[in-house]
C-alpha positions as CSV (number, residue, x, y, z in Angstrom):
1,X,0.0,0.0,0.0
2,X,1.1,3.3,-0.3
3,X,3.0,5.2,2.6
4,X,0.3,8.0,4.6
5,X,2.2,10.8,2.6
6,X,1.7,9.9,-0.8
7,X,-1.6,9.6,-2.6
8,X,-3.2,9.4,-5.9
9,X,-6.4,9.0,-7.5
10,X,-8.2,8.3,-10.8
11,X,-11.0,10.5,-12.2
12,X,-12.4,11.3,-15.3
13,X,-8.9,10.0,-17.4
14,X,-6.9,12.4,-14.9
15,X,-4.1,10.6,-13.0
16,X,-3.1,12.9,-9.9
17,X,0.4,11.8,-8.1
18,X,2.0,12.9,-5.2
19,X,2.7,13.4,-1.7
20,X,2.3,16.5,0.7
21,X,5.3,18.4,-1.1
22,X,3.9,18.3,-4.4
23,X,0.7,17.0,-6.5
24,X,0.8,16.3,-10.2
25,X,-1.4,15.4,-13.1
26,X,-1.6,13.0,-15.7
27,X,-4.5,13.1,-18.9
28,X,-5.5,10.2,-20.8
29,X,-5.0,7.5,-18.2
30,X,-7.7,5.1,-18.2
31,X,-6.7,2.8,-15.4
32,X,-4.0,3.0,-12.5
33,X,-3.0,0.4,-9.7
34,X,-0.4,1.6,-6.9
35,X,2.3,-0.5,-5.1
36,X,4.6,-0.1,-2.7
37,X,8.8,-0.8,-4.5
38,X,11.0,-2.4,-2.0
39,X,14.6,-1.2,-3.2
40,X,16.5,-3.6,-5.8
41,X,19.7,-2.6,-4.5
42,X,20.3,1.1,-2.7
43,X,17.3,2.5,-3.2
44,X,14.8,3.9,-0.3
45,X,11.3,2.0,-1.1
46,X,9.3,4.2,-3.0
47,X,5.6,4.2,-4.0
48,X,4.8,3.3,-7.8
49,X,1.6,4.0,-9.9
50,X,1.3,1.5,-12.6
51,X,-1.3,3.1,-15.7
52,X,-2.8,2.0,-18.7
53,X,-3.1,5.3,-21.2
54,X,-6.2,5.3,-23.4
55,X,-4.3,4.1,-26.5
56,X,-2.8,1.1,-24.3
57,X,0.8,2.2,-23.4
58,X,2.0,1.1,-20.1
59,X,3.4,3.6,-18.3
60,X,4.7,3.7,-14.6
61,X,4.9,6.7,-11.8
62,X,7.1,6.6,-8.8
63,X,6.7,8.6,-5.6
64,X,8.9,9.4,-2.5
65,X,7.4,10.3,0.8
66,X,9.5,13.1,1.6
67,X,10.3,14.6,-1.9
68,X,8.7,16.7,-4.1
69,X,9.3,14.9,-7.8
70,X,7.8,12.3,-9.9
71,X,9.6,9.7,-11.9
72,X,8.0,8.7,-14.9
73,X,8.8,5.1,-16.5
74,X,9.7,6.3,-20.0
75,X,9.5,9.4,-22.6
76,X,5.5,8.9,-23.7
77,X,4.1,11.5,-21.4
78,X,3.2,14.1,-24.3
79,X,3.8,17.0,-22.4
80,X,5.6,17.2,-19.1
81,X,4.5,20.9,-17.8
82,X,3.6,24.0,-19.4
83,X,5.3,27.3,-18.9
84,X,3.4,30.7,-17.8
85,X,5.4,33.5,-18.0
86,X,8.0,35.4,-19.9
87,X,10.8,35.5,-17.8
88,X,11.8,31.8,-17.7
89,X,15.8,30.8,-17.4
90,X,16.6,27.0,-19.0
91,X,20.1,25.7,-18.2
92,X,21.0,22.8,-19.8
93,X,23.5,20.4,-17.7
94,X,25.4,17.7,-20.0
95,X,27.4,14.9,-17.6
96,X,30.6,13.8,-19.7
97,X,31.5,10.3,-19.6
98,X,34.1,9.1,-21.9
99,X,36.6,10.4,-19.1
100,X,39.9,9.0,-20.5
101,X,39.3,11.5,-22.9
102,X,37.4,14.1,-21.5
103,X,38.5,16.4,-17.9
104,X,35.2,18.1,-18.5
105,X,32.9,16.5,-16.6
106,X,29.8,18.8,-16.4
107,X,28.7,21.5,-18.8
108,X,26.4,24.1,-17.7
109,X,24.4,26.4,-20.7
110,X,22.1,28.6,-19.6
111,X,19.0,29.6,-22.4
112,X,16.7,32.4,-21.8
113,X,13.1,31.7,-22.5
114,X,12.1,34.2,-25.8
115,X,9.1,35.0,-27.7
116,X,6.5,31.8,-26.2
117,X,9.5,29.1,-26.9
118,X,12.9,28.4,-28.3
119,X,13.9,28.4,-31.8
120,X,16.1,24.9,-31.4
121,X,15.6,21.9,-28.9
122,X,17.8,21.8,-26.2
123,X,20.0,19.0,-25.5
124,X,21.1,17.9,-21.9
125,X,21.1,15.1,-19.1
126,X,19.7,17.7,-16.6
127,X,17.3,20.6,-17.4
128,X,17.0,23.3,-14.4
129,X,13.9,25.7,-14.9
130,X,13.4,28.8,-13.1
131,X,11.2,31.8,-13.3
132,X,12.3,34.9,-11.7
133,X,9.1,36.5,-11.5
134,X,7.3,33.9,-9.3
135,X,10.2,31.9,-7.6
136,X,8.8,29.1,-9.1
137,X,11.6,26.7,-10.3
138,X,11.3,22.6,-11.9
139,X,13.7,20.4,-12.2
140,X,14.0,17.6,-14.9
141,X,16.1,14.7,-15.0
142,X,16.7,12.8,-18.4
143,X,18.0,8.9,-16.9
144,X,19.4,8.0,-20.0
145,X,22.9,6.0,-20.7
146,X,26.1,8.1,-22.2
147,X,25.4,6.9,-25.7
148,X,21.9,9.5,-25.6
149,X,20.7,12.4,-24.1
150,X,17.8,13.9,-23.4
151,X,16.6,16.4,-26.3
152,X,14.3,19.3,-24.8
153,X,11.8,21.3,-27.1
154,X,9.5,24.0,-26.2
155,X,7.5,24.9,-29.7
156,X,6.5,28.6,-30.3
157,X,3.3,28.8,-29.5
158,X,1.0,29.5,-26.5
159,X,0.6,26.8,-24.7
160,X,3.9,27.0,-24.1
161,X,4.5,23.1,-23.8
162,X,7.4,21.5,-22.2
163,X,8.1,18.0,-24.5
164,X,11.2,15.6,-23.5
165,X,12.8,12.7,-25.4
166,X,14.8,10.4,-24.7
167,X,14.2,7.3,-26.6
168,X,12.1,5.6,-24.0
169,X,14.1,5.8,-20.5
170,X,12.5,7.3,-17.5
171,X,12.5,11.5,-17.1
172,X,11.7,12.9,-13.5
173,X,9.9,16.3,-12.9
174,X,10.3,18.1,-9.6
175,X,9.2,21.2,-8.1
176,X,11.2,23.6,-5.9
177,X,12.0,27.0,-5.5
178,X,14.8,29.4,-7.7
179,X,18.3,28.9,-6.3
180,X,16.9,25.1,-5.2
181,X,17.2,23.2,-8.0
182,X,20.5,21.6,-7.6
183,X,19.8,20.4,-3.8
184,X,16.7,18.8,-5.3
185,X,18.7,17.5,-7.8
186,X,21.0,16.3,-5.6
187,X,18.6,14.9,-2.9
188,X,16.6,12.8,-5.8
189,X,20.0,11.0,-6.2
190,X,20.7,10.5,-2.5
191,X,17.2,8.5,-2.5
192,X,17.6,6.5,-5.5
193,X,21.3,5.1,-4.4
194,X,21.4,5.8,-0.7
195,X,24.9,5.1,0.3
196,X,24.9,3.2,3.4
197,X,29.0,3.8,4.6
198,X,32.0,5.6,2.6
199,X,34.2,3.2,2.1
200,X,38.2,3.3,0.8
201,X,39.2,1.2,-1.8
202,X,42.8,0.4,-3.2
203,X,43.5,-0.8,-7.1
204,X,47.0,-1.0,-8.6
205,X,46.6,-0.4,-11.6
206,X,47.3,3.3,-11.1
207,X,50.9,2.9,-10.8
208,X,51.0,1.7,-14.5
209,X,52.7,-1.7,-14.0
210,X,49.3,-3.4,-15.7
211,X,48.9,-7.1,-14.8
212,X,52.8,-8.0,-14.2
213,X,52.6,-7.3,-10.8
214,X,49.6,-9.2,-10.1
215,X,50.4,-12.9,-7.9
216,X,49.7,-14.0,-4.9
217,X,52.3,-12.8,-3.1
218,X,51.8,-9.2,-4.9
219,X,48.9,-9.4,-3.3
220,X,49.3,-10.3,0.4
221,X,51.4,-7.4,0.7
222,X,49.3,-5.4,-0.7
223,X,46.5,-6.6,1.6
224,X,49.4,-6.0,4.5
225,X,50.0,-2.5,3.8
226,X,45.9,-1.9,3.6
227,X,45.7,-3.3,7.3
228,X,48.5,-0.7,8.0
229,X,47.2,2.4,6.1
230,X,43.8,1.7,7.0
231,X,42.3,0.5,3.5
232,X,39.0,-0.7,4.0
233,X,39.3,-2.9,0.4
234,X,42.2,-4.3,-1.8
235,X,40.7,-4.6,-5.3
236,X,42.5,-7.0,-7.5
237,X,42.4,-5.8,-11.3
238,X,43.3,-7.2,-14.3
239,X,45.7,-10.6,-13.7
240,X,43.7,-12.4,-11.4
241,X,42.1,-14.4,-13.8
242,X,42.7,-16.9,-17.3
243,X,41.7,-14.0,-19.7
244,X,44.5,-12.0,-20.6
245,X,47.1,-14.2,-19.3
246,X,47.5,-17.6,-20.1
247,X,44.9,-16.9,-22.9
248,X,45.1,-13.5,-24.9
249,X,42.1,-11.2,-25.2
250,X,40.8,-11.1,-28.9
251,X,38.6,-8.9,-30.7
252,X,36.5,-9.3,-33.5
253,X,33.7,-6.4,-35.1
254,X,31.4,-7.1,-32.3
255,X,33.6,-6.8,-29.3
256,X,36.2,-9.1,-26.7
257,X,35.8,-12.6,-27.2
258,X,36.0,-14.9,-24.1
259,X,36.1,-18.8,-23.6
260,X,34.4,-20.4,-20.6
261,X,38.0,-20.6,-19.0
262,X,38.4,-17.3,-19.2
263,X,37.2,-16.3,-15.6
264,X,39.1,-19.3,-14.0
265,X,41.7,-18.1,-11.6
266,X,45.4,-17.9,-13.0
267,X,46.9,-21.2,-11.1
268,X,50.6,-19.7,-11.9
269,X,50.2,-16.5,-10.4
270,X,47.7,-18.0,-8.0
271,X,48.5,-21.5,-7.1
272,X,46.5,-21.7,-3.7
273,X,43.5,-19.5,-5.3
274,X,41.6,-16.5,-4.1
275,X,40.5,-17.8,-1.2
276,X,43.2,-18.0,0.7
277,X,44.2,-14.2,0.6
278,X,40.3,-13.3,0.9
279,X,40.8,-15.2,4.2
280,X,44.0,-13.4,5.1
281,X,42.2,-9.7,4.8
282,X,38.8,-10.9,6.4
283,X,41.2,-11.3,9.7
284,X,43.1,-8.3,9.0
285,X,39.9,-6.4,8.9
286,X,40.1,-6.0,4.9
287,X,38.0,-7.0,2.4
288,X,38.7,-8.0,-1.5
289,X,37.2,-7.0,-4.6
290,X,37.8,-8.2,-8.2
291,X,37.7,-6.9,-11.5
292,X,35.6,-8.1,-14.2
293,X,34.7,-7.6,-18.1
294,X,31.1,-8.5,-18.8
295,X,31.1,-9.9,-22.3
296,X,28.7,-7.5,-24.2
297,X,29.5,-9.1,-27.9
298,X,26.4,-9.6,-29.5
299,X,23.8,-8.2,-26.9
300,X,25.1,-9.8,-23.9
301,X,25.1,-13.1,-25.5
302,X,27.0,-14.5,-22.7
303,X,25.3,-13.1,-19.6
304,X,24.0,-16.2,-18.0
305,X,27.6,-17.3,-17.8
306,X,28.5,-13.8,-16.6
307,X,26.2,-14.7,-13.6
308,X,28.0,-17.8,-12.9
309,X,31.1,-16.3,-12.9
310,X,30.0,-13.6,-10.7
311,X,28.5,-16.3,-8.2
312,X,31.5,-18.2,-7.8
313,X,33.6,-14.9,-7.4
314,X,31.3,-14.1,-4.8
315,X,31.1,-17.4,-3.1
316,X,34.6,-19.7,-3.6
317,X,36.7,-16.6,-3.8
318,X,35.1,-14.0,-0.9
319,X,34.7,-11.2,-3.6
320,X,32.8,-8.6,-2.5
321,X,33.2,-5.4,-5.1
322,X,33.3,-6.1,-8.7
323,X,34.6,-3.4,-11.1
324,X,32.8,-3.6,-14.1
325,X,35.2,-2.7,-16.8
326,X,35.5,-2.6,-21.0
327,X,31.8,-3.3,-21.7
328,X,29.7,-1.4,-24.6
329,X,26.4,-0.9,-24.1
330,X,25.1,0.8,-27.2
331,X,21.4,0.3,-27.5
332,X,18.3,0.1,-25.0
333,X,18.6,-3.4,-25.1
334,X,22.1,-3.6,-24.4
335,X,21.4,-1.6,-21.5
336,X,18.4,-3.8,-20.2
337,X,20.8,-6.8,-19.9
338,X,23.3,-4.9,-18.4
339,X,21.0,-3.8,-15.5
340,X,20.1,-7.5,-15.2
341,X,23.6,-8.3,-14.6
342,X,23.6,-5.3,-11.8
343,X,20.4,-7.3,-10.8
344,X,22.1,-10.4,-10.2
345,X,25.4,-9.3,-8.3
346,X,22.5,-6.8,-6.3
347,X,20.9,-9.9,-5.2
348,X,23.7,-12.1,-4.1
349,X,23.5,-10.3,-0.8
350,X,23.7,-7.1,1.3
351,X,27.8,-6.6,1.7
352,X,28.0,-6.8,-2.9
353,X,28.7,-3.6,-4.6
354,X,30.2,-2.6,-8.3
355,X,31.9,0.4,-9.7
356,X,30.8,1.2,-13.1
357,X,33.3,2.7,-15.2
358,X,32.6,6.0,-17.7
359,X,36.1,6.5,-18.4
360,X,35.9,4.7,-22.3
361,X,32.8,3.1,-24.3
362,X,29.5,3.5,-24.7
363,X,27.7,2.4,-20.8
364,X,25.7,3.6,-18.5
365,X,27.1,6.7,-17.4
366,X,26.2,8.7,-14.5
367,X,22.1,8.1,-14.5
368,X,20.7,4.9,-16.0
369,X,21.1,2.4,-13.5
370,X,22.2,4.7,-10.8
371,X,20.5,2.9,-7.3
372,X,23.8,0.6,-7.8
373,X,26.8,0.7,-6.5
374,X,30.0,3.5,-7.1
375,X,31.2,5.1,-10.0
376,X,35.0,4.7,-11.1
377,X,35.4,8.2,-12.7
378,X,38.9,8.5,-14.3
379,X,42.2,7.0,-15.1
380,X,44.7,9.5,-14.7
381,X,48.5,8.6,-14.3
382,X,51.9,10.0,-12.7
383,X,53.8,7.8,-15.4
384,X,51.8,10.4,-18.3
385,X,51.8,13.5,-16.2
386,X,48.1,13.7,-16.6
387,X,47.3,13.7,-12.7
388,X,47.2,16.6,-10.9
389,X,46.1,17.1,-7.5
390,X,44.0,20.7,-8.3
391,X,42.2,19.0,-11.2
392,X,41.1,15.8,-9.8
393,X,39.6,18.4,-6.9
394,X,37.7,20.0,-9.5
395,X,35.9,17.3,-11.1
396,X,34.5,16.4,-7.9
397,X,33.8,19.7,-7.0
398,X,32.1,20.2,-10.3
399,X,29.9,17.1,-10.3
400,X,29.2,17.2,-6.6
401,X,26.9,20.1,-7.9
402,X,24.2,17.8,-9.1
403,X,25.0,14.6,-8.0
404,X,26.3,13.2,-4.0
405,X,29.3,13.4,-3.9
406,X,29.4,9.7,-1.8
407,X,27.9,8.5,-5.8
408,X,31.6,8.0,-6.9
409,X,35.1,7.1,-6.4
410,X,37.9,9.9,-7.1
411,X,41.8,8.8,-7.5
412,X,44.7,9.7,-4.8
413,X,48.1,8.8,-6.2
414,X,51.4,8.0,-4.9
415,X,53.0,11.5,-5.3
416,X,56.8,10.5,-5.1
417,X,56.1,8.1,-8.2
418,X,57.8,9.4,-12.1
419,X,58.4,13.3,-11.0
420,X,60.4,13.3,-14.0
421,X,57.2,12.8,-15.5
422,X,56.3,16.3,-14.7
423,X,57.7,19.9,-16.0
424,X,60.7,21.1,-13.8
425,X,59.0,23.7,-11.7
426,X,55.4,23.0,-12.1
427,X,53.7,24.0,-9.1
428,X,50.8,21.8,-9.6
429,X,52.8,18.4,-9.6
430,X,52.0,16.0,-6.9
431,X,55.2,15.8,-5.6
432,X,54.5,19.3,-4.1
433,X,51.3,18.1,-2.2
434,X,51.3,16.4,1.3
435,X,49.9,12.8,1.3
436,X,46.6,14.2,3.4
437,X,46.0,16.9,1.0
438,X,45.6,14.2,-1.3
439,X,43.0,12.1,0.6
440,X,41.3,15.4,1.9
441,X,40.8,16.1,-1.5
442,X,38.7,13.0,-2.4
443,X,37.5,12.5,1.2
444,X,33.7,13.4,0.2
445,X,33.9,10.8,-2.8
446,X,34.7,6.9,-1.8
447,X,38.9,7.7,-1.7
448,X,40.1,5.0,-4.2
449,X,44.2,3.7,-3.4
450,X,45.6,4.5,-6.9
451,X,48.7,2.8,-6.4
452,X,50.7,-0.4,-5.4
453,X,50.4,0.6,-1.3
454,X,52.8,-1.5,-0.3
455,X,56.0,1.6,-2.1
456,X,54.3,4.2,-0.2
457,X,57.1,5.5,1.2
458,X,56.8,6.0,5.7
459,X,57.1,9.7,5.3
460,X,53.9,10.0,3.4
461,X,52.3,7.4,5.5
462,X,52.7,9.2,8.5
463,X,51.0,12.4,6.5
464,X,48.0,10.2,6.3
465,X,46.8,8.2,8.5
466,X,46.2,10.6,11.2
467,X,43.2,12.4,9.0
468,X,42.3,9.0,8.1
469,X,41.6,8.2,11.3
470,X,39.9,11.3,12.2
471,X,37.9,10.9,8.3
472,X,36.7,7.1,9.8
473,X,35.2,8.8,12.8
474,X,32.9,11.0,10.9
475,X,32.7,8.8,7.4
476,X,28.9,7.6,8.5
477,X,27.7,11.1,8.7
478,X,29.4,11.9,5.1
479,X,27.8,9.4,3.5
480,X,24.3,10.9,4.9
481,X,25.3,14.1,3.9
482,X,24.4,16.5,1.4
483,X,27.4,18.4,0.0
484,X,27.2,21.4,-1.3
485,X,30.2,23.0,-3.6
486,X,31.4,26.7,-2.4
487,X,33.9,29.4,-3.2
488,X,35.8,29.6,-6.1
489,X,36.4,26.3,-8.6
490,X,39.6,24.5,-7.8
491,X,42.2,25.7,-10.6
492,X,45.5,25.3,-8.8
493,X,45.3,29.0,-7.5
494,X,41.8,28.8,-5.8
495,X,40.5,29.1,-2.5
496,X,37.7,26.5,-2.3
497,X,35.9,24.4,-0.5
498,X,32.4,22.3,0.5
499,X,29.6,23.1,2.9
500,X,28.0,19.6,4.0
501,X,24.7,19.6,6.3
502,X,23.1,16.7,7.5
503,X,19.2,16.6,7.5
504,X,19.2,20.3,6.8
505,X,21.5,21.0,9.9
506,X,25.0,22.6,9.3
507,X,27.6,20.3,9.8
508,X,31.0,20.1,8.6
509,X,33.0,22.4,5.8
510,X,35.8,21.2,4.2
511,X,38.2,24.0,3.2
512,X,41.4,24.5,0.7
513,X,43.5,26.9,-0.1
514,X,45.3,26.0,-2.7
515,X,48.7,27.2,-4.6
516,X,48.0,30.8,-4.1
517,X,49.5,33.6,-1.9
518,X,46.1,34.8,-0.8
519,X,46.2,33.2,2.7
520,X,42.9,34.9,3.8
521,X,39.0,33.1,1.9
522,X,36.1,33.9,2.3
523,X,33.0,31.6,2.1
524,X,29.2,32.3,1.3
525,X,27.4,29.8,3.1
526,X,23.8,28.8,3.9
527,X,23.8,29.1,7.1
528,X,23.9,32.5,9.3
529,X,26.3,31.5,12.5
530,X,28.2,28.8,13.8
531,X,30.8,27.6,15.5
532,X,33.7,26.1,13.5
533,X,35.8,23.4,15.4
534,X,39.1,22.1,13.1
535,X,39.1,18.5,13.3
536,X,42.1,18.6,11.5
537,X,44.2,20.7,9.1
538,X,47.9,20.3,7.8
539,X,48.4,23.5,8.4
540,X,47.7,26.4,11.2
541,X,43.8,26.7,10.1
542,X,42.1,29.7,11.3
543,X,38.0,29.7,10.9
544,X,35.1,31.8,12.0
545,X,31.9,31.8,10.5
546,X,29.0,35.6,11.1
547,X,26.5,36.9,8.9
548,X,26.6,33.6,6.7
549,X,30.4,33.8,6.1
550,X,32.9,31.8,6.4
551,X,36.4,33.6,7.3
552,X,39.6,31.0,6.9
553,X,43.1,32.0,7.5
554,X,45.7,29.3,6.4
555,X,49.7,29.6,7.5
556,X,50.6,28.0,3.8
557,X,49.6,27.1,0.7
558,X,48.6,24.0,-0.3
559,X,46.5,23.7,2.9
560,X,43.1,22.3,4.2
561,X,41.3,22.1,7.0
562,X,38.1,19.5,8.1
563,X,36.0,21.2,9.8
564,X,32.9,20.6,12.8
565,X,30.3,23.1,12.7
566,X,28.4,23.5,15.8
């Protein structure tokens, strides 16, 4: 049945949704039956509307309790809203996957509402509306994978209809007020994948030594120095298994080829199996993940022995993450078998997650299929001289304007690795950054180990795991957060920062100052007064918050501070 807050009723063809927040309507419906959605994987249970239009399309309608937005099953509703008024703003936000090529991960056009309409659709993933004469503001949400977007029109006449499509994936309308729409934004994500814990995560591969490293004795060191650091989970990429080793990956017009020994463990490089080592980090207070290639040749011809292979990952080898890694999903039905895969590992039981990968291929991206599990945003490497401290800082500042910032996992390198890698003198190379800096950075994300752990030299150790410890301590509250981007975008020179609240109540900033000489920010915030407390800092860290703004005073640059509002 559906929760006290929600309702909905049926008269005369007229659908009307909602829940105290909000109430909608929906024409043509002829009959409508409601449930109540236990969650697949993250999500909170949610109330659905399942309808019959008069010309016999199916259509669904989900509901929250305690949110003021509707999620409709696909693109067929004919007209979403329609717009009164002349003084309407459109922006337009695009969500870049493709990351191994792209370090822009969120583009932001504003249109302004002309003569009834716009001339040209408008293309986009998110669509913010806002109306400057009434306050009013909607928000609409385009779920579609990265090989699509959502393409917006609003025809010239005087109706002034708002029409969305997006070949067939599910568009969400919700209703706030001007300056909102980005903490509604935000908050719909935060129900439909709500994170239960951040969690750290180590993968090897960032160090740029591939799959030669990769053996069993590799690995218990590497599940030594995790117990050390204070890794919660040592993923084990691309060696672990047949495929790739023994056997070569091939290719042919539709994709990788695998044989059904591919997903056997490697015997050479793993003569006892996984087991063993699984058993070693479950003592040590570690846990092991795995990476994984679903075989998406030919519409996922292989998926029910994808299951199987997931299974026995999961049950003979104590695999409890999965990267998902090199798939193409290029069509609506790719993506449907995909999300059964996520389906399957979802249901094997309550300690399973995946990272998805944007960083090459057509997949899901950053909104279809988003109740599961982490997304692995970017490969960048010392060994190039494509990571730098300031710009991985950015794209999580940048993102974490319209999605939770606990949605994905953002890289921290070893620093002292290839610094001839780098320009002589540039004062964005990571060898210039403490070790902290790094992990404060990415703190709000899941922190993903981007290196072989067990080189991380004592020095930079001992820069770490002090914050770390203080970071476990208030990790469950972060992950319940919502975080909100402030100051200046991070650029190398910047002083920036986050403002994260907890239920609506103030409760932590997070604060850099980065390469620049100007020791002195200051920081618009949300909230009038408070008390700031530094939980810690690698610097002398100086804050006071009155009249809703934030005063910090760091001793050098290159300095943060985590801080306890109160």
């Amino acid at each position: 049945m559906f929760n006290n807050n929600c309702h909905f009723s049926l008269t005369d063809q007229t659908l009307t949704i909602g829940n105290s927040l909000f109430s909608k309507d929906f024409s043509s419906i002829v009959s409508a039956t409601e449930s109540l959605v236990a969650p697949k994987s993250r999500s909170i249970p949610y109330n659905r509307v399942s309808a019959t239009r008069e010309d016999g399309r199916k259509v669904t309608f989900d509901v929250w309790d305690d949110i003021p937005l509707v999620r409709i099953g696909d693109d067929s509703e004919d007209v979403l809203f329609r717009l009164k008024g002349e003084h309407w703003t459109v922006r337009a936000i695009k969500l870049n996957a493709f990351t191994d090529d792209v370090d822009t991960l969120a583009e932001d056009v504003q249109y302004n509402y002309f003569y009834q309409g716009f001339q040209k659709s408008i293309v986009g993933d998110i669509f913010f509306f806002e109306d400057p004469e009434t306050d009013d503001a909607m928000v609409v949400i385009s779920e579609t994978p990265d090989w699509t977007r959502g393409e917006l029109s609003i025809p010239q006449r005087k109706d002034c209809s708002v029409i969305l499509k997006n070949k067939g994936y599910p568009v969400i309308i919700g209703y706030c007020k001007r300056g909102e729409c980005e903490a509604l934004c935000r908050s719909y994500f935060r129900h439909v994948n709500n994170c239960p814990e951040l969690v750290t995560m180590s993968n090897t591969w960032g160090d740029c030594n591939s799959r030669d490293r990769v053996c069993e004795a590799f690995i218990d060191k590497e599940i030594d120095a995790a117990k050390e650091i204070g890794v919660d989970i040592v993923q084990i990429d691309d060696g672990w298994q047949v495929a790739g080793t023994v056997y070569q990956r091939t290719w042919d017009d539709d994709g990788l080829l695998f044989d059904e020994h591919a997903w056997d463990h490697n015997v050479e490089r793993f003569p006892n199996g996984i087991m063993p080592l699984t058993d070693k980090a479950k003592r040590l207070g570690v846990k092991v993940g795995l990476w994984f290639v679903p075989a998406s040749r030919r519409c996922f011809e292989r998926l029910e022995a994808d299951k199987e292979v997931i299974t026995r990952c999961y049950n003979e080898y104590g695999a409890r993450f999965f990267k998902l890694d090199m798939y193409q999903a290029v069509s609506k039905e790719h993506t449907d078998k995909f999300v059964e895969l996520l389906e399957h590992i979802h249901s094997l039981g309550d300690d399973v997650s995946v990272q998805m990968d944007v960083t090459r291929h057509d997949r899901l991206n950053y909104l279809c299929g988003n109740e599961y599990g982490t997304i692995f945003v970017e490969n960048r490497y010392t060994k190039t001289a494509n990571s730098f401290p300031h710009r991985v800082l950015r794209n999580l500042w940048t993102i974490s304007k319209y999605q939770p910032s606990n949605r994905f996992q953002f890289e921290l390198i070893n620093p002292d690795l290839n610094k001839e890698s780098y320009r002589e003198g540039d004062p964005f190379a990571p060898a210039n950054y403490d070790m902290d800096y790094l992990f404060a950075s990415v703190m709000l994300s899941n922190p993903l180990f981007w290196m072989e752990m067990q080189f991380l030299s004592d020095e930079r150790r001992a820069q770490l795991i002090p914050l770390m410890n203080v970071w476990k301590e208030h990790r469950h509250a972060l992950a319940k957060a919502d975080v909100m981007p402030i100051g200046e975008i991070p650029s190398g020179r910047s002083n920036t920062g986050f403002y994260i609240s907890v239920d609506g109540k103030p409760e932590y900033l997070l604060l850099f100052r980065e390469a620049t000489d100007r020791a002195v920010a200051t920081f618009t915030l949300p909230v009038e007064s408070a008390t700031a407390e530094v939980l810690y800092s690698n610097a002398d860290a100086q804050v006071k918050i009155e009249n809703g703004v934030a005063t910090a005073e760091f001793s050098k640059p290159r300095a943060y501070a985590f801080i306890k509002l109160n």
